[in-house]
C-alpha positions in Angstrom: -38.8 -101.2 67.4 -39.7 -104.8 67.3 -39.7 -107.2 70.4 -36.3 -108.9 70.0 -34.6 -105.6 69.2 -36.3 -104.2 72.7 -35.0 -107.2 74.5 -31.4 -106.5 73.2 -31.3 -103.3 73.7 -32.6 -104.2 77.4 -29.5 -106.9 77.6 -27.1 -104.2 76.6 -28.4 -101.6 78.9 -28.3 -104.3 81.9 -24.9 -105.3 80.7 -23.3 -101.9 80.8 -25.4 -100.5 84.2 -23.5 -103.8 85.7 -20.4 -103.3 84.4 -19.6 -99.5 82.6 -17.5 -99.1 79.8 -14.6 -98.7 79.8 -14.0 -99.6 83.0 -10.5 -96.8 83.7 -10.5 -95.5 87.3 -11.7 -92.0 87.8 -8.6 -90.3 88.3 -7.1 -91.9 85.1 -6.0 -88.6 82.5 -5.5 -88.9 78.7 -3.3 -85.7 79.2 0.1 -87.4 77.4 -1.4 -89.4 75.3 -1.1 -87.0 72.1 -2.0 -90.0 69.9 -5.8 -89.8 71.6 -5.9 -86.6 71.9 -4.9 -86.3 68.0 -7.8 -88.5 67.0 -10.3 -86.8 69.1 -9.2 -82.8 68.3 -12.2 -81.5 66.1 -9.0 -79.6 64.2 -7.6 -82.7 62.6 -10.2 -84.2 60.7 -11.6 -80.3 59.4 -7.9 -79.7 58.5 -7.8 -83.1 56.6 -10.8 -82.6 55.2 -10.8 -78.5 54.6 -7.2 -77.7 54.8 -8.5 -74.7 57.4 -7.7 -74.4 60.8 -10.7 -73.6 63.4 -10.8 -72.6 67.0 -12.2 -75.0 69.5 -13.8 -72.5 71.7 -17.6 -72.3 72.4 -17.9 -75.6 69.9 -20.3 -77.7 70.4 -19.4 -81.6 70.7 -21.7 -85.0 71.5 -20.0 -88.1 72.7 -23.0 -90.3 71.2 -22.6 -93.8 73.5 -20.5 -91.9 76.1 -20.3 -95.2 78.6 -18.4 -94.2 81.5 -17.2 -90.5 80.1 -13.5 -91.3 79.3 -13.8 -90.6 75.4 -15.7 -87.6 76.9 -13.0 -86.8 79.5 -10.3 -87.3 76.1 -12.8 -84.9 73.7 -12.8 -82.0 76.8 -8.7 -82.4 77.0 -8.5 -82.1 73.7 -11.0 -79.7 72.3 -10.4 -76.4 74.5 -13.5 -74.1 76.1 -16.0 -76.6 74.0 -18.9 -77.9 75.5 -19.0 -81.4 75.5 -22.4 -83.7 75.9 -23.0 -87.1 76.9 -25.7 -89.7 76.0 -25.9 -93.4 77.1 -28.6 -95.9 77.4 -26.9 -96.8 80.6 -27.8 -95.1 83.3 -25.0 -96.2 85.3 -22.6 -95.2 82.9 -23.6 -91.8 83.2 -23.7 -91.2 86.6 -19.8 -92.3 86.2 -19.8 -90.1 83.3 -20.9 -87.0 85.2 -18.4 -87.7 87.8 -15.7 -88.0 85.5 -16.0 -84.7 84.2 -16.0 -83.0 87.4 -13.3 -85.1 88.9 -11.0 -83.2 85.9 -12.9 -80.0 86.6 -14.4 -79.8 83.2 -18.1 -78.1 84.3 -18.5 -77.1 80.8 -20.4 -80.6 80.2 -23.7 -82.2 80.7 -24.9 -85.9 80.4 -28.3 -87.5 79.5 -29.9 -91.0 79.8 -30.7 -90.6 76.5 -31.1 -93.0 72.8 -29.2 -91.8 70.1 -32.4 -92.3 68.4 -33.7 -89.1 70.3 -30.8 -86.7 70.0 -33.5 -83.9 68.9 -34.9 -84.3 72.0 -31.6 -82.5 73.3 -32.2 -79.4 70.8 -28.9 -78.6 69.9 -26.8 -78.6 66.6 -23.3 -80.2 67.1 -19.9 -79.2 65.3 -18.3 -82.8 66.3 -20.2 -85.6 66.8 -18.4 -88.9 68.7 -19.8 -92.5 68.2 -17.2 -94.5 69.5 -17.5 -98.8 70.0 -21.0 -98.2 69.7 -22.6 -98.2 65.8 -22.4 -101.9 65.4 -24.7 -102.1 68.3 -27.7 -100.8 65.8 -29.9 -103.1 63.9 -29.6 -100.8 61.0 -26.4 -98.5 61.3 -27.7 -96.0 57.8 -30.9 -95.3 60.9 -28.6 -94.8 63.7 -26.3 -92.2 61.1 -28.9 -90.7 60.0 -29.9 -90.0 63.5 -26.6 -88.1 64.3 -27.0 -86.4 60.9 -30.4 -84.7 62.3 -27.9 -83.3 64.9 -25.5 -82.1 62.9 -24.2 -78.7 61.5 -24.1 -77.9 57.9 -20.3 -78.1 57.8 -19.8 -80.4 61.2 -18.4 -83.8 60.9 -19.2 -87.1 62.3 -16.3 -89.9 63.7 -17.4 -93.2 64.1 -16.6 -97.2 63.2 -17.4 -100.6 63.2 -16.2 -104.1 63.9 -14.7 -105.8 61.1 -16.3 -108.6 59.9 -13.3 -109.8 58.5 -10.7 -108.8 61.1 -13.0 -110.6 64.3 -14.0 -113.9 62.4 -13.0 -115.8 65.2 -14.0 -113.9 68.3 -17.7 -113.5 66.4 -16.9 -117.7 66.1 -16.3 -118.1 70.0 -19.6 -115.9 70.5 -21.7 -118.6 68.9 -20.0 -121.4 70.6 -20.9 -119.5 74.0 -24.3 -118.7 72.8 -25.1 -122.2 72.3 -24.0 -122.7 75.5 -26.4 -120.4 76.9 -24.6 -117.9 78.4 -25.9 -115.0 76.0 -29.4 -115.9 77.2 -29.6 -113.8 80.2 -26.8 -110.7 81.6 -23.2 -112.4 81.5 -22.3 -112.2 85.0 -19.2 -113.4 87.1 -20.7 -116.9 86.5 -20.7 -117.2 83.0 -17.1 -115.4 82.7 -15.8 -117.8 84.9 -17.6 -121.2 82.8 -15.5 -119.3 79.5 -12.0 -118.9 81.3 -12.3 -122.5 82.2 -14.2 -123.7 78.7 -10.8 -121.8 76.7 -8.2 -123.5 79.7 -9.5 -126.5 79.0 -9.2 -126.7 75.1 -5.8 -128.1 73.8 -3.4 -125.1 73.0 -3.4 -126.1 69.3 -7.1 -126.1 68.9 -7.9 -122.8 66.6 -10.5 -121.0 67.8 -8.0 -121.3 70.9 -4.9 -120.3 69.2 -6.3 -117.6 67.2 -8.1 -115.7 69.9 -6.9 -116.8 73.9 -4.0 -115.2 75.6 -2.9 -115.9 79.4 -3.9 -112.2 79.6 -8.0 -112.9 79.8 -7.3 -115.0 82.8 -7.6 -112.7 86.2 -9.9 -110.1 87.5 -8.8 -107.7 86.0 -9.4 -108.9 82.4 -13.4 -109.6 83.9 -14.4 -106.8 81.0 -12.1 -107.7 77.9 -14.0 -111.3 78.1 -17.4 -109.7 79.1 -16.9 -107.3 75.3 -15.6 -110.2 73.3 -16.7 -113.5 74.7 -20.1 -112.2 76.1 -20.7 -109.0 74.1 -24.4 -109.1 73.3 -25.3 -107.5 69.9 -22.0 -107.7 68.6 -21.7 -107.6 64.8 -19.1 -107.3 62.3 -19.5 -105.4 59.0 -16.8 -104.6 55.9 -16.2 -101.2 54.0 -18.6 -101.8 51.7 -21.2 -101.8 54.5 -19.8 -98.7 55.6 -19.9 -96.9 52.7 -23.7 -98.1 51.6 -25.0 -96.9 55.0 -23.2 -93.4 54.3 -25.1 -93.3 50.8 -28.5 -94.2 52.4 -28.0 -91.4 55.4 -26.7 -89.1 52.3 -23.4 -88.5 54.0 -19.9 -88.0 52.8 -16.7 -90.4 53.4 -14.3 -88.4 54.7 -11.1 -90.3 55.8 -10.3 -93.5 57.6 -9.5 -92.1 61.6 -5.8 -94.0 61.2 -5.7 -93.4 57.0 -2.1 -93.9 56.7 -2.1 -97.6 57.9 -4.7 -98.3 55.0 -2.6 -97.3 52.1 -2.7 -100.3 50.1 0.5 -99.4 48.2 2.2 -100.3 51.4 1.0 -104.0 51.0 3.3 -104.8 48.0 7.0 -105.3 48.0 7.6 -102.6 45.1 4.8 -100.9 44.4 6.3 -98.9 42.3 6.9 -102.1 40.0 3.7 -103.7 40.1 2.7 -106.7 37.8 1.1 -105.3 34.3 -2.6 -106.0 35.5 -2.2 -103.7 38.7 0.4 -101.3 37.7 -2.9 -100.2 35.1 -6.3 -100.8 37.3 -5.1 -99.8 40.8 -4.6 -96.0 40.1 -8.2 -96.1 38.5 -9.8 -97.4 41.3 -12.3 -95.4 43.7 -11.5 -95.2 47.7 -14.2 -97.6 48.4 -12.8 -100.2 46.1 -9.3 -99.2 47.3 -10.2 -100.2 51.2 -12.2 -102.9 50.7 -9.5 -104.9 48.6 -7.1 -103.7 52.1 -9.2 -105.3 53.9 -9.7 -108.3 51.4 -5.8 -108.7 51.2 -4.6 -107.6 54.7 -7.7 -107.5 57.7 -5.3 -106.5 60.7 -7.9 -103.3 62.0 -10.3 -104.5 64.1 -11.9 -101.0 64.1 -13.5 -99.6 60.6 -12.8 -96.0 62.0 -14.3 -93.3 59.9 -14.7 -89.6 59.7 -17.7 -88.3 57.6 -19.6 -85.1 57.4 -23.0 -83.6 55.3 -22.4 -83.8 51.6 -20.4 -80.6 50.1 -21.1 -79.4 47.0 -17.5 -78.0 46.1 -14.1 -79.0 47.7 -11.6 -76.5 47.5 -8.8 -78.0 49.0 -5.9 -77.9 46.6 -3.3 -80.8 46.6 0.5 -79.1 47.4 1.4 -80.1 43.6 -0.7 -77.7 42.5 0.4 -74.7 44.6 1.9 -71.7 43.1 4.7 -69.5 44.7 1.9 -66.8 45.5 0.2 -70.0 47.4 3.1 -70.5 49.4 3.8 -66.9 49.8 0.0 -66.8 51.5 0.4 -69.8 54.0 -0.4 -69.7 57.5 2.0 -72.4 59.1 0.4 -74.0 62.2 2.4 -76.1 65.1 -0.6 -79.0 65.5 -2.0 -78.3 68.5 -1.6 -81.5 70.3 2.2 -81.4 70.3 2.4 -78.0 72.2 3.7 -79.3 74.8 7.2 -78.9 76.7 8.2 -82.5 76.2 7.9 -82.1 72.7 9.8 -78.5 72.4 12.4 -80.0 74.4 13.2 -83.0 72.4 13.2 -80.7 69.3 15.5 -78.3 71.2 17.8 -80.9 72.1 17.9 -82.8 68.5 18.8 -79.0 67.0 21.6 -78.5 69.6 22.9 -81.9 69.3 22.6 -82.4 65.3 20.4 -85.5 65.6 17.4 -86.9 64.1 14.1 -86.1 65.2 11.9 -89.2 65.3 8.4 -88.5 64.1 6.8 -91.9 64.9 7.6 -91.3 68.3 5.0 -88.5 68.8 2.3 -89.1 66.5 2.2 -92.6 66.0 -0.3 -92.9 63.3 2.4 -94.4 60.8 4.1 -97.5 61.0 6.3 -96.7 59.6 9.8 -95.4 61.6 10.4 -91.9 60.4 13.1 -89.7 61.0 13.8 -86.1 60.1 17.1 -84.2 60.0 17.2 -81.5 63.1 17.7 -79.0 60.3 13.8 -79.6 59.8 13.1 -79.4 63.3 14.4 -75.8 63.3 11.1 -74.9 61.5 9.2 -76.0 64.3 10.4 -73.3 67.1 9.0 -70.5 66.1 5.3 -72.1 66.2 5.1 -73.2 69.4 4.7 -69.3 70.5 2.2 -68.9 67.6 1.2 -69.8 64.1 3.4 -67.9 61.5 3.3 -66.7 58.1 5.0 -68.7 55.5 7.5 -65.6 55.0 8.1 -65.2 58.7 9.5 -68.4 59.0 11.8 -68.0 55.6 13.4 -64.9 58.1 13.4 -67.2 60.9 15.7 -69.5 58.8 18.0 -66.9 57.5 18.5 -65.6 61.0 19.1 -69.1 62.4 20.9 -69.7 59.5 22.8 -66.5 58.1 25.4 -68.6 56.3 25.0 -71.4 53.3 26.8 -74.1 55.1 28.6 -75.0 51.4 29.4 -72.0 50.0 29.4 -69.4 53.0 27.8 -67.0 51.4 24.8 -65.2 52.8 21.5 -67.6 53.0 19.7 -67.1 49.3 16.3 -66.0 50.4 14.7 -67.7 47.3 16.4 -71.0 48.0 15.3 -70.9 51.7 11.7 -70.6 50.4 11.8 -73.4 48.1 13.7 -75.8 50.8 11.1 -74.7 53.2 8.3 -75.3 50.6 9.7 -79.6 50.5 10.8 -79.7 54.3 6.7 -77.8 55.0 5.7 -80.8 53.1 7.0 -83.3 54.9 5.9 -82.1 58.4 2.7 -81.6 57.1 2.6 -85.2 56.0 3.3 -86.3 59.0 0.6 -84.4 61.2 3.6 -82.2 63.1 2.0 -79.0 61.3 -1.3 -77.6 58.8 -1.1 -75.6 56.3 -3.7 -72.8 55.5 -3.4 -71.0 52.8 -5.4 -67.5 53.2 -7.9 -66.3 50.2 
């Protein structure tokens, strides 16, 4: 480690012992927020990526940059009877960390002062690894993955992102202009916070780097950390998919899926992209996933996370698309409820959309779509019986027929055969939309 990356790393440390990240107060629980919980469930991203369900018990997870525990706090609530560790430069973060976790009675955890760096000094293999607003810290981010990798099980998988390069132009512009006023030089304290809130109040409104990145909300006490990790972030750096995905081939490790994928489909960005102009219509299908986000984020840089899952190489997928399933397939599914919308909010909103012949809204549960989603409570009648248990395709055929003894156009008893096949497109659609996984058993 050279001099000026020791010093920085020294400024970061100071920065986050005087000020932990995030700063939420200790009793603060990510209990209803299933979006959170969603992202950090070591079940979604092995479904996504193995179409197989696991069992979070006795798994090992590492919250690499922990901060002040709260990602560690949302990776206990969401991962049940796994053990979750902590590591942070900061000692201070730690100590909040520790408390944290006990506060919410989670004692199966433990937290270390500790570099990512030197994660074998912990001598453990992890099934989930956590590197949350932290990678773009590294002076090389291939070193810090590779790092994790070391750590990692054969089959375990890694979430992680970066700042966009693209996406924060103009914060990473205000972060020179308060550089050359010398306020990076030292620890940004009260002092320099307050010479920024009156340096932003005292440009015109119309002046852009004003316009384009200060809201009335940054003025208070309470916004003291959102200027200290924009305005006065030391080591802040933005990178582009590209980056991303050359760091992954130098730490030999596999792209999985972007953490909020559906909001980077860049068929979504044109007005009928099913009638694209000549040139497009041919060389868009063709291209590769890398080439696919990066010309996203060329066209359209609203993320200001790059948020990635990605995992040790595998030699052979076998995850095969639902186009491709046979009947037998079907016959052999395990239907799953996801896990994070067990909850008796949920059932009764599906209850109540079934006994009142609404809608159910999708978007409104798992918002990882913007798009505004509705499904008819006939579909929500497959959801029921899996909040007791996960069921076998055929199970749920019966369950329909029961529910359902009559075709509501003809009368005549419920065709078992056209059950299956309506369950096989409405399964599809729930799936789709994270409600439910489908397993299909060897």
């Amino acid at each position: 480690m050279t001099n000026s990356t020791s010093d920085l790393w020294a400024k970061i440390r100071q920065q986050f012992d005087s000020l932990p990240y995030p700063n939420y107060p200790l009793d603060k629980s990510p209990k209803n927020d299933i979006n959170a919980l969603y992202l950090h469930n070591l079940i979604t991203p092995y479904y996504l990526r193995n179409q197989k369900v696991i069992d979070t018990k006795d798994r090992l997870i590492l919250d690499a940059g922990c901060g002040s525990g709260f990602k560690s706090l949302v990776l206990a609530e969401a991962n049940p009877g796994a053990k979750i560790v902590g590591v942070d430069i900061s000692e201070e973060s730690v100590k909040l960390a520790r408390q944290r976790l006990e506060y919410h009675g989670f004692d199966n955890a433990e937290f270390h002062v500790l570099s990512i760096y030197d994660l074998p000094k912990l001598n453990y293999q992890f099934d989930y690894i956590n590197c949350d607003e932290v990678l773009y810290l590294f002076p090389d981010i291939a070193v810090a993955l590779q790092a994790m990798k070391a750590v990692l099980k054969p089959d375990g998988i890694i979430r992680s992102n970066l700042h966009s390069s693209l996406q924060r132009v103009n914060i990473f512009r205000a972060q020179k202009v308060f550089t050359l006023m010398g306020l990076m030089d030292g620890n940004p304290e009260d002092l320099e916070i307050e010479i920024v809130t009156d340096t932003m109040k005292a440009l015109k409104d119309n002046i852009n780097l004003k316009a384009t990145t200060w809201t009335a909300g940054y003025e208070g006490e309470e916004k003291k950390q959102t200027i200290l990790m924009n305005y006065l972030f030391q080591g802040d750096k933005g990178y582009t998919i590209n980056d991303i995905f050359s760091a992954l081939r130098v730490a030999d490790l596999e792209f999985i899926k972007m953490t909020n994928w559906r909001q980077w489909d860049l068929m979504n960005l044109f007005k009928e992209p099913d009638n694209l102009p000549a040139f497009l219509g041919m060389s868009l299908p063709e291209i590769s996933i890398e080439d696919s986000l990066h010309l996203f984020e060329l066209l359209h840089p609203i993320h200001r996370l790059l948020d990635f899952w990605c995992g040790n190489p595998q030699t052979a997928h076998t995850v095969v698309p639902f186009s491709e399933w046979t009947d037998s397939s079907w016959e052999n599914v395990i239907v799953h409820l996801h896990p994070q919308l067990k909850t008796s909010t949920f059932k009764t909103t599906v209850l109540a959309c079934i006994s009142q012949g609404k809608t159910f809204p999708i978007r409104k549960y798992l918002a990882l779509t913007e798009e505004f989603v509705y499904i008819d409570s006939s579909i929500a009648i497959c959801l029921l019986p899996l909040f007791d248990k996960p069921l076998p395709m055929m199970s749920l055929v019966e369950h329909w027929q029961q529910f359902r003894p009559l075709d509501p156009l003809t009368a005549e008893p419920t065709d078992k055969v056209k059950v299956f096949q309506l369950l096989q497109t409405l399964l599809q659609v729930l799936e789709d939309f994270d409600c439910i996984m489908l397993e299909r058993q060897s």
